[in-house]
C-alpha positions in Angstrom: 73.6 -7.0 -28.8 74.4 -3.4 -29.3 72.9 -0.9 -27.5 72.1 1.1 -30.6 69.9 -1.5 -31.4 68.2 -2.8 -28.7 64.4 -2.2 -29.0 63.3 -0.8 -25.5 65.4 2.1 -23.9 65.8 3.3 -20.5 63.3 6.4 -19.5 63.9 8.9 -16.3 60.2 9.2 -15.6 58.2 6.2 -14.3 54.6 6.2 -13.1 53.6 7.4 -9.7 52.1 4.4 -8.8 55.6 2.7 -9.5 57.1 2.8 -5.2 58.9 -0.4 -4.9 62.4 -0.8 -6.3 61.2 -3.8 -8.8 58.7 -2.3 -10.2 60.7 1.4 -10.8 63.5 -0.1 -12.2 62.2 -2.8 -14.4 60.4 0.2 -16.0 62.7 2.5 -16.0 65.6 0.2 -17.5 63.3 -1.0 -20.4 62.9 -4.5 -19.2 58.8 -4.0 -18.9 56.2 -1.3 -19.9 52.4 -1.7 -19.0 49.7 -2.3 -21.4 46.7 -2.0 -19.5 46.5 -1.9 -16.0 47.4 -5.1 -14.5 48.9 -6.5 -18.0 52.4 -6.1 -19.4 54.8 -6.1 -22.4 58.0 -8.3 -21.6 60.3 -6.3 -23.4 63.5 -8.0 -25.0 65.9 -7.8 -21.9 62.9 -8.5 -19.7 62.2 -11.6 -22.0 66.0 -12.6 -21.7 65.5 -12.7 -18.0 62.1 -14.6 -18.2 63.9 -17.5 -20.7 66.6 -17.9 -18.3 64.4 -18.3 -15.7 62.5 -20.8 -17.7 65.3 -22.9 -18.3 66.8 -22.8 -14.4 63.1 -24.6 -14.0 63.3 -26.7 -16.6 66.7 -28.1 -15.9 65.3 -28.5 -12.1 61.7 -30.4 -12.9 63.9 -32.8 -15.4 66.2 -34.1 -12.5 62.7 -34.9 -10.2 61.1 -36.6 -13.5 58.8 -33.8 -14.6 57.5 -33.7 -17.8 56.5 -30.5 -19.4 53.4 -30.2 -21.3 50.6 -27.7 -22.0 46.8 -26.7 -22.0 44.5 -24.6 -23.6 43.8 -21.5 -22.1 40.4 -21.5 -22.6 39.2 -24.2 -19.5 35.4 -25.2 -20.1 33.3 -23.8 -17.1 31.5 -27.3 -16.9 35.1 -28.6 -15.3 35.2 -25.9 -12.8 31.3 -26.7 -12.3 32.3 -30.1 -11.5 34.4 -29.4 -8.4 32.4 -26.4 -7.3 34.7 -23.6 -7.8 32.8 -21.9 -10.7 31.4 -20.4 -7.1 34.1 -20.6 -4.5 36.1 -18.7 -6.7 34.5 -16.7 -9.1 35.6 -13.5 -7.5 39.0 -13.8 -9.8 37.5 -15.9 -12.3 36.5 -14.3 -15.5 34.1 -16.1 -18.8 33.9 -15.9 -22.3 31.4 -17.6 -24.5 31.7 -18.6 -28.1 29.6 -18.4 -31.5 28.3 -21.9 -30.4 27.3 -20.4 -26.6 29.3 -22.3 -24.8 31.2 -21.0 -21.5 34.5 -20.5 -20.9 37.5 -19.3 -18.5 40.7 -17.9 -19.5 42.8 -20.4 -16.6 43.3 -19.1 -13.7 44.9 -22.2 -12.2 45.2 -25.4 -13.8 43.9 -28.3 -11.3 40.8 -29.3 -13.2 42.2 -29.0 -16.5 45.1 -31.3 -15.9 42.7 -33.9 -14.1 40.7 -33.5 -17.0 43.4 -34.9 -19.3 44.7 -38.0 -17.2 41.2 -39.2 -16.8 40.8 -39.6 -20.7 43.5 -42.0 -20.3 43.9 -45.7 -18.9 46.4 -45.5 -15.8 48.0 -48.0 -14.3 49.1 -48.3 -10.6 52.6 -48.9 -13.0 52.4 -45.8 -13.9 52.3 -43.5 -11.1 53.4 -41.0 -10.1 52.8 -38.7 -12.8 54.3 -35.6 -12.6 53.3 -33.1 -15.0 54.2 -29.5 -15.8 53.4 -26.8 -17.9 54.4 -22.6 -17.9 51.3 -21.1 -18.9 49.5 -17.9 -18.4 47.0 -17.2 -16.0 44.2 -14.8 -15.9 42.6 -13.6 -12.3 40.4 -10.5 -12.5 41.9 -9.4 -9.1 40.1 -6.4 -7.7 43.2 -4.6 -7.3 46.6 -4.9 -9.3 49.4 -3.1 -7.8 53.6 -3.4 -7.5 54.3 -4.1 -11.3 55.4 -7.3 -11.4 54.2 -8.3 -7.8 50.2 -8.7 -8.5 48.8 -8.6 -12.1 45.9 -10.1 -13.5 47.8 -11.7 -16.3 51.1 -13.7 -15.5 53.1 -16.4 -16.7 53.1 -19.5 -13.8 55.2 -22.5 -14.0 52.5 -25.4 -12.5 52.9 -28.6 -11.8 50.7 -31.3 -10.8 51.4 -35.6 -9.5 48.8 -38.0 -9.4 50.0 -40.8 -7.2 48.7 -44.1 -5.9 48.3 -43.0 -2.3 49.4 -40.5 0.6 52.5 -42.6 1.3 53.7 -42.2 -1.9 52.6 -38.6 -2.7 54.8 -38.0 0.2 58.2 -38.9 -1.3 57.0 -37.0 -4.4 55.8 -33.5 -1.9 59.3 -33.8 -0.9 61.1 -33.6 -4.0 59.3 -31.4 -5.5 60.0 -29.0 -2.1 63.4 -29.4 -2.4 64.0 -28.8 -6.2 61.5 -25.8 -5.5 64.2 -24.4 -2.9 67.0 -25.4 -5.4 64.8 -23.2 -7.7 64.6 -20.2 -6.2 68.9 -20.3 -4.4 69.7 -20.6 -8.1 68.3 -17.1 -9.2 69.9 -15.2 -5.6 66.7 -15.9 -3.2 67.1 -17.6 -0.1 63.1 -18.6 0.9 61.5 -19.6 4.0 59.0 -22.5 4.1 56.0 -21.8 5.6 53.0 -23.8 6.1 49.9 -21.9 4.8 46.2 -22.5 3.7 44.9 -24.2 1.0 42.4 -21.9 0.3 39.8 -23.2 -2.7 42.4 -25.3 -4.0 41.1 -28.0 -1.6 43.5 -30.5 0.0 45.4 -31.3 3.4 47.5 -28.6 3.1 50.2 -26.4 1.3 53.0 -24.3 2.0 54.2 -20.9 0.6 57.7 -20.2 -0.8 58.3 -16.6 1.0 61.3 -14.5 0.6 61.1 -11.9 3.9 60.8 -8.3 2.4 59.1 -5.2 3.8 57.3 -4.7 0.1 55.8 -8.1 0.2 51.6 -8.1 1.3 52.3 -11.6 3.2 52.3 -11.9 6.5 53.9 -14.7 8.4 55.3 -16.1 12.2 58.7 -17.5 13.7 58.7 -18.5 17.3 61.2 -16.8 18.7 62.6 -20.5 19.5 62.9 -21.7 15.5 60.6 -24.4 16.2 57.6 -22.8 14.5 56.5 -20.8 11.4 53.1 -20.6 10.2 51.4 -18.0 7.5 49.1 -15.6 9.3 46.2 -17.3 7.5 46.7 -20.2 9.9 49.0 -19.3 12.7 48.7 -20.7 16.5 48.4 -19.5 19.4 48.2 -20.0 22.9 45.5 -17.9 24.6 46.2 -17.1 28.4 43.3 -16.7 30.6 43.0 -13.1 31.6 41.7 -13.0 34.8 41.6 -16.3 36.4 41.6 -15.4 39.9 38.8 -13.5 39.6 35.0 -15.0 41.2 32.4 -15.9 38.7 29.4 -12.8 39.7 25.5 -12.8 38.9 24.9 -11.9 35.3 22.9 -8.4 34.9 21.7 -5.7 32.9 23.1 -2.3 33.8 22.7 1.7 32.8 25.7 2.9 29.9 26.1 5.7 28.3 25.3 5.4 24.1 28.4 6.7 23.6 30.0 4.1 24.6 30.1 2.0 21.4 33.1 0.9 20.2 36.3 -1.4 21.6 38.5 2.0 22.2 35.3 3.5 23.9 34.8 1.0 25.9 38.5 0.5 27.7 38.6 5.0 28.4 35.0 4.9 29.9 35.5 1.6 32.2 39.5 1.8 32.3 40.0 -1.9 31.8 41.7 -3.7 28.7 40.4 -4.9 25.8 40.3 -8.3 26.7 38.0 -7.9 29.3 35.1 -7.2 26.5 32.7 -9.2 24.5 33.1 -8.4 20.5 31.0 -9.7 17.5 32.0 -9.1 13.8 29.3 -10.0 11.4 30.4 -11.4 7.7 27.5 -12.6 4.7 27.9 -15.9 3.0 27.8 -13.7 -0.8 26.0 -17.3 -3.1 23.8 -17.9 0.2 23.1 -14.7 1.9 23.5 -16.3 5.1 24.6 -14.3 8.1 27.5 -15.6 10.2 28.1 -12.8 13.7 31.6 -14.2 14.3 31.6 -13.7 18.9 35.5 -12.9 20.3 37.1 -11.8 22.8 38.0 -7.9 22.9 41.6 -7.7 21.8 41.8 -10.0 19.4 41.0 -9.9 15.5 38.8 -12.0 13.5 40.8 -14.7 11.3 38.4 -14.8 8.1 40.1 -17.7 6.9 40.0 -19.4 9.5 36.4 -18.8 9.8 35.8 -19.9 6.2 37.3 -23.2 6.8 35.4 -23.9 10.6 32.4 -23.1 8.3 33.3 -24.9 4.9 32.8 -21.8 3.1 36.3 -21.0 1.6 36.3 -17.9 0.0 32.7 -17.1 0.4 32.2 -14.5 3.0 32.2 -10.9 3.1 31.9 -8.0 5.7 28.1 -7.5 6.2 26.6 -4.2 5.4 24.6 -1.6 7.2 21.3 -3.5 5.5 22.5 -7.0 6.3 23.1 -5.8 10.2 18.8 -4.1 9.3 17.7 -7.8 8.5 17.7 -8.7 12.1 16.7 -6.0 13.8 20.7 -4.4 14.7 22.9 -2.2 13.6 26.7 -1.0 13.5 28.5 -1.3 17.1 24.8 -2.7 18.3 24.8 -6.7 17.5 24.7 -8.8 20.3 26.7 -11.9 21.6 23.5 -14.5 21.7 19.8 -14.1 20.7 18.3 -13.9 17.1 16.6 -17.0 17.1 13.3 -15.8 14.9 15.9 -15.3 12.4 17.2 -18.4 10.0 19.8 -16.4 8.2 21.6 -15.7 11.2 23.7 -18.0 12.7 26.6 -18.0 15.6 30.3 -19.0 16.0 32.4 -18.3 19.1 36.2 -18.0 19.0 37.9 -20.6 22.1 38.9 -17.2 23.7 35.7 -16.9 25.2 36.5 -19.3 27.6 39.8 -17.7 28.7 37.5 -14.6 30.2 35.3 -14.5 33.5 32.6 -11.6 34.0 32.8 -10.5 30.1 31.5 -6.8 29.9 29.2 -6.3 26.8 27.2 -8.5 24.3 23.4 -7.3 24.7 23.8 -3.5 24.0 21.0 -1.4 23.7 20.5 2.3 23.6 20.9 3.3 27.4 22.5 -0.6 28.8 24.3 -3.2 28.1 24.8 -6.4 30.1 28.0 -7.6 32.8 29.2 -10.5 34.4 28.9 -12.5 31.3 30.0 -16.1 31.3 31.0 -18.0 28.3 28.7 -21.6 29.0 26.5 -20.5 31.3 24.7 -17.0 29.7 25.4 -18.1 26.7 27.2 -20.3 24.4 27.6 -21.1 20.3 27.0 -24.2 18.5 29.8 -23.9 16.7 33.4 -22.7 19.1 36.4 -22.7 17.3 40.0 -21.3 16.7 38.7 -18.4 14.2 41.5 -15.9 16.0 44.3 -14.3 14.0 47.5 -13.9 15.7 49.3 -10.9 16.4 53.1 -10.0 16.8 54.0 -11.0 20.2 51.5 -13.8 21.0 53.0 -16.9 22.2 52.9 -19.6 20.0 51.5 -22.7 22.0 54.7 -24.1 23.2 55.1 -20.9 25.0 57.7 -19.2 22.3 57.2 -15.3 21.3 55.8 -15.0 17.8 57.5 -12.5 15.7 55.9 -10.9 13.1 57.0 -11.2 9.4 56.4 -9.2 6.3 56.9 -11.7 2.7 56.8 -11.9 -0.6 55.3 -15.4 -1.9 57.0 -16.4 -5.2 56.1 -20.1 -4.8 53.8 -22.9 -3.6 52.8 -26.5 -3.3 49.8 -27.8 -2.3 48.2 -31.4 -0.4 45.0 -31.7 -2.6 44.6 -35.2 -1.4 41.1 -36.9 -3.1 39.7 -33.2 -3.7 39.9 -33.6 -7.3 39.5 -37.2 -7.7 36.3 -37.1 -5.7 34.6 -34.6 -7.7 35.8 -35.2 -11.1 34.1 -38.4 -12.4 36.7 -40.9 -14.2 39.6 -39.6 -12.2 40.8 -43.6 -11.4 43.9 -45.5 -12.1 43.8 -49.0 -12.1 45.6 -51.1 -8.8 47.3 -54.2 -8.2 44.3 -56.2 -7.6 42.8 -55.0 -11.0 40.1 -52.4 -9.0 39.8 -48.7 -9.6 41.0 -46.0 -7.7 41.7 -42.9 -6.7 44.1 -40.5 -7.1 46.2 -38.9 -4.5 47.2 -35.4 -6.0 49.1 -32.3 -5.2 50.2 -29.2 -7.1 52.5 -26.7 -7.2 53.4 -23.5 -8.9 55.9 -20.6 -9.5 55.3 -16.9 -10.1 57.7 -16.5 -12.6 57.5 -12.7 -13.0 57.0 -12.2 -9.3 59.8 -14.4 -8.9 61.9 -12.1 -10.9 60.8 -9.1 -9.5 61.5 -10.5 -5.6 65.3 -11.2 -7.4 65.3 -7.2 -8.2 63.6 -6.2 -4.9 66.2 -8.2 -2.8 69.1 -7.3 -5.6 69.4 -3.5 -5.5 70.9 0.0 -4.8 70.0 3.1 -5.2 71.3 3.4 -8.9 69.2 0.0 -10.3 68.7 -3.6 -10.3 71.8 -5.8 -9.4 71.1 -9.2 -11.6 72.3 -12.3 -10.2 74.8 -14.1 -13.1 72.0 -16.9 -13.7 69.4 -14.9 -14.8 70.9 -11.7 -15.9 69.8 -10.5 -19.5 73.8 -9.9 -20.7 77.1 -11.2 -18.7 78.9 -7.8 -19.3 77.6 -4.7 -20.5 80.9 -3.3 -22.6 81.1 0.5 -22.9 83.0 2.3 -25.2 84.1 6.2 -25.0 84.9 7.6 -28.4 84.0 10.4 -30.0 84.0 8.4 -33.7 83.6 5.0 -35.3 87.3 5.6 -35.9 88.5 6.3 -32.5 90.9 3.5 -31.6 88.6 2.8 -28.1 85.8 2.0 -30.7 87.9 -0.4 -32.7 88.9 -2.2 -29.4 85.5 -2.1 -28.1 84.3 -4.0 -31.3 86.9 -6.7 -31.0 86.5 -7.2 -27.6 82.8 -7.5 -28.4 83.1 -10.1 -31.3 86.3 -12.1 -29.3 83.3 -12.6 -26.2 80.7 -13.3 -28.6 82.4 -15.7 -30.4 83.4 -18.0 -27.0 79.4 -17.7 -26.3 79.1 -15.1 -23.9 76.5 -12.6 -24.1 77.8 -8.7 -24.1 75.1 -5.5 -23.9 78.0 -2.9 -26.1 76.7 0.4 -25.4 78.1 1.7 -28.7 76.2 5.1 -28.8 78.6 8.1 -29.9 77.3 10.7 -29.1 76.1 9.9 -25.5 78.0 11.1 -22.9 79.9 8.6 -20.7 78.2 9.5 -17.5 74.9 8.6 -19.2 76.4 5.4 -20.2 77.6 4.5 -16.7 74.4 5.0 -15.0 72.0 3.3 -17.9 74.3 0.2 -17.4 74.2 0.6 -13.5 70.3 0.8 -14.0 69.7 -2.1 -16.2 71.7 -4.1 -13.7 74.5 -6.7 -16.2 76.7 -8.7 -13.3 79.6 -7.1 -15.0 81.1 -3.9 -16.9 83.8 -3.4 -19.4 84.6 0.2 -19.9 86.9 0.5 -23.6 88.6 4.2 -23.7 91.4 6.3 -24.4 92.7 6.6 -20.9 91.8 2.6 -20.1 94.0 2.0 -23.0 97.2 4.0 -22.2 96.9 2.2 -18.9 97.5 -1.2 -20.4 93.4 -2.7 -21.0 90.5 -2.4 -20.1 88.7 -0.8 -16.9 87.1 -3.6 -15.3 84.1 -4.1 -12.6 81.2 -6.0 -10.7 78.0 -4.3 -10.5 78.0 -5.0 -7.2 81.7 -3.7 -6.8 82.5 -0.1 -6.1 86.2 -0.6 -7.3 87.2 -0.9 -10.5 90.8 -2.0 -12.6 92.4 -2.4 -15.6 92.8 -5.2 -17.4 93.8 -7.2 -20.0 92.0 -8.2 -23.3 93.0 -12.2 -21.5 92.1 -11.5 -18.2 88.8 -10.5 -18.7 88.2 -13.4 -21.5 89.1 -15.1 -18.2 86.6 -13.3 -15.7 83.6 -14.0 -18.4 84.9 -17.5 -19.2 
């Protein structure tokens, strides 16, 4: 392709929302330009990047017995109805309805759709495992789109789905398909992490997340200082240490306090003890129900709202509770008790486990002028439901003992345990066994972010001039400049053999062929857009015997020979 040509130029102005290297460069360089928010224009060299991608994937799900399909993008809401996640997650789902009125969503994943399409046929036991795939787009009306690439509300996602016989051999199949997923993602430059995370409304056992560590990513994740544990944030361990366990248990009271004492950090200056050492309640709404859950920890630790979704079997359903929710019973803001509340049916109780790790809490019955002391988890009160609802913090101990450290992520992959989820819900989902009965299906999915994916590539693959491609998905092998001044210049003439002689043995070559540009224009356009390698044609080049050769990712250069660099690109 010659540069002259190419539809989509690079720009020295990109948006001010544009901070991470991936999203800056992909703009600047022409690979991507935004539509609306959210939505964007793959641009040719950004497309060449996406269909090598495609193809890594491809290549990968053939050698684990994939086959590649597709669905409509328009899912009928009555599927989603059927496993109940019209509701649990509407918040990113979006409808259309046609002339005839019925409802639709533009897919925002793909689990009932695919279960759909089994079902209508007969399965046998013989059959299975079925391993599916499609790359299809996906539509999530996210409340918040931000990082170019990293979260849009319209992407292209490489899913995959297995229906299997039974755990045992959905097993074998998880495995594979984590290891060709690993394969995946080392082909295109990314070394990723494993991680166990949470199914969230997908349903299931359970799921892990493909993360590639990175400052820009929004995941958060834990190693044990030891190795011998890693968990997403969403489900992390940890051990909780009793805080004061020499300490008598004392007679409960009611005692004077000042109103302005009110919050956590109040609390530790006016009675110089730590955080731990205080009752805390956090109060979320259940937004279909209304139903209001006070959430009772101990001081220094955070509510885990996942966590608590899952204790309470209502994934993706709460919210933080409002000044009028907190009204409804008779409270308000830093005022909601630790027990009482009885007259009231929308208001219900859970207790984290650290509430047993504490004698003589301080706190949980504030009123205007007191609060209450020497409270004692199980004997002044206690919650019918106590739980692990705790998220863990850089530093805890994970519950072998080992210091958890802290990671920042970017998650360009997952695969998920759905178990009977599906097949429980959706009638029809049955394959037929040995002994001629019907059953179940054992399922799992898994997906790739492939524009995420290749923005992590750019975010880990970088300098401070542009994006660094790695060779397997780089939109040109060489990008070939030539300096004259004329078509007639003999670095011109060169440059345009060289450029048919590598075209001709099948390797792809950006030419910058522009005239009039000046070469250090040139040089920094092709160290923006990123090609592995450069091929600089010019006068001087030439009296020194070639061609001045490079790696991107190579601060030297030399000259070469018209054969040695057929060589290089061979």
């Amino acid at each position: 392709m010659k540069y002259s040509r190419l539809f989509g130029r690079t720009i020295k102005d990109v948006p001010s929302d544009a901070t991470i290297a991936s999203h800056k460069f992909l703009i600047q360089a022409g690979f991507i330009r935004e539509s609306v928010a959210g939505r964007y224009f793959f641009l040719p060299l950004g497309q060449k990047v996406m269909d090598k991608f495609v193809k890594i994937v491809e290549e990968e799900m053939a050698a684990i017995d994939a086959q590649k399909m597709l669905i409509p993008i328009l899912q009928p809401i009555e599927l989603w109805q059927e496993t109940n996640r019209d509701n649990s997650g509407g918040y990113e789902l979006m409808t259309v309805q046609d002339r005839r009125g019925a409802m639709f969503t533009p897919g925002g994943t793909g689990e009932e759709m695919f279960t759909d399409v089994v079902r209508k046929f007969q399965i046998s036991y013989k059959d299975l495992p079925i391993h599916i795939y499609q790359f299809g787009y996906k539509f999530r009306d996210e409340l918040r789109s931000k990082g170019g690439l990293m979260r849009t509300r319209e992407f292209l996602m490489k899913d995959s789905y297995i229906f299997t016989e039974n755990n045992e051999q959905f097993e074998i199949e998880y495995k594979r398909i984590v290891d060709a997923y690993v394969k995946i993602f080392k082909r295109v430059g990314l070394d990723v992490e494993v991680v166990p995370a949470d199914n969230g409304y997908f349903g299931g056992e359970y799921c892990h997340e493909f993360i590639i560590e990175s400052e820009t990513g929004e995941g958060k994740y834990f190693v044990s200082e030891d190795g011998k544990y890693i968990a997403h944030e969403d489900i992390a361990l940890f051990k909780r240490e009793d805080v004061n366990p020499e300490d008598k248990v004392v007679e409960f009271e009611i005692f004077e306090q000042p109103d302005h004492v009110r919050t956590m950090d109040d609390n530790v200056e006016f009675y110089k003890l730590p955080a731990s050492r205080f009752l805390k309640n956090v109060v979320y709404k259940n937004r279909i129900t209304g139903k209001l859950i006070i959430a009772t920890i101990r001081g220094d630790l955070q509510v885990n709202k996942n966590k608590l979704e899952h204790v309470l079997d209502m994934v993706g359903l709460l919210e933080d509770a409002t000044d009028e929710d907190l009204a409804s019973f008779g409270s308000k803001s830093g005022y909601v008790h630790s027990w009482g509340y009885k007259d009231y049916d929308h208001v219900m109780f859970v207790g984290d486990t650290s509430l047993r790790t504490v004698k003589n809490f301080i706190g949980g019955q504030k009123e205007e002028t007191t609060d209450s002391r020497n409270v004692n988890y199980g004997r002044d009160f206690e919650h019918e439901i106590t739980a692990d609802i705790a998220l863990a913090e850089d530093g805890f101990l994970s519950e072998d003992g080992s210091k958890l450290i802290g990671k920042k992520g970017i998650e360009v992959g997952n695969t998920f345990n759905l178990g009977y989820f599906y097949s429980d819900k959706m009638k029809g989902a049955r394959f037929t066994d040995n002994n001629g009965k019907d059953e179940k299906y054992y399922m799992g999915s898994f997906g790739i972010g492939m524009a995420r994916t290749i923005a992590t590539a750019i975010e880990v693959h970088n300098d401070e001039n542009g994006m660094i491609w790695p060779e397997s998905i780089a939109p040109y092998t060489v990008s070939l400049i030539s300096i004259a001044k004329s078509e007639s210049d003999e670095s011109y003439i060169k440059a345009q053999e060289l450029y048919s002689s590598l075209t001709e043995k099948g390797i792809e070559v950006l030419w910058d062929d522009r005239i009039e540009t000046r070469p250090g224009e040139k040089f920094a356009d092709a160290d923006l857009i990123g090609i592995p390698h450069r091929v600089i044609v010019s006068s001087r080049s030439l009296e020194n015997g070639g061609f001045e050769y490079k790696k991107r990712s190579e601060s030297d250069s030399k000259v070469i020979s018209e054969a040695e660099v057929m060589e290089l690109l061979r």
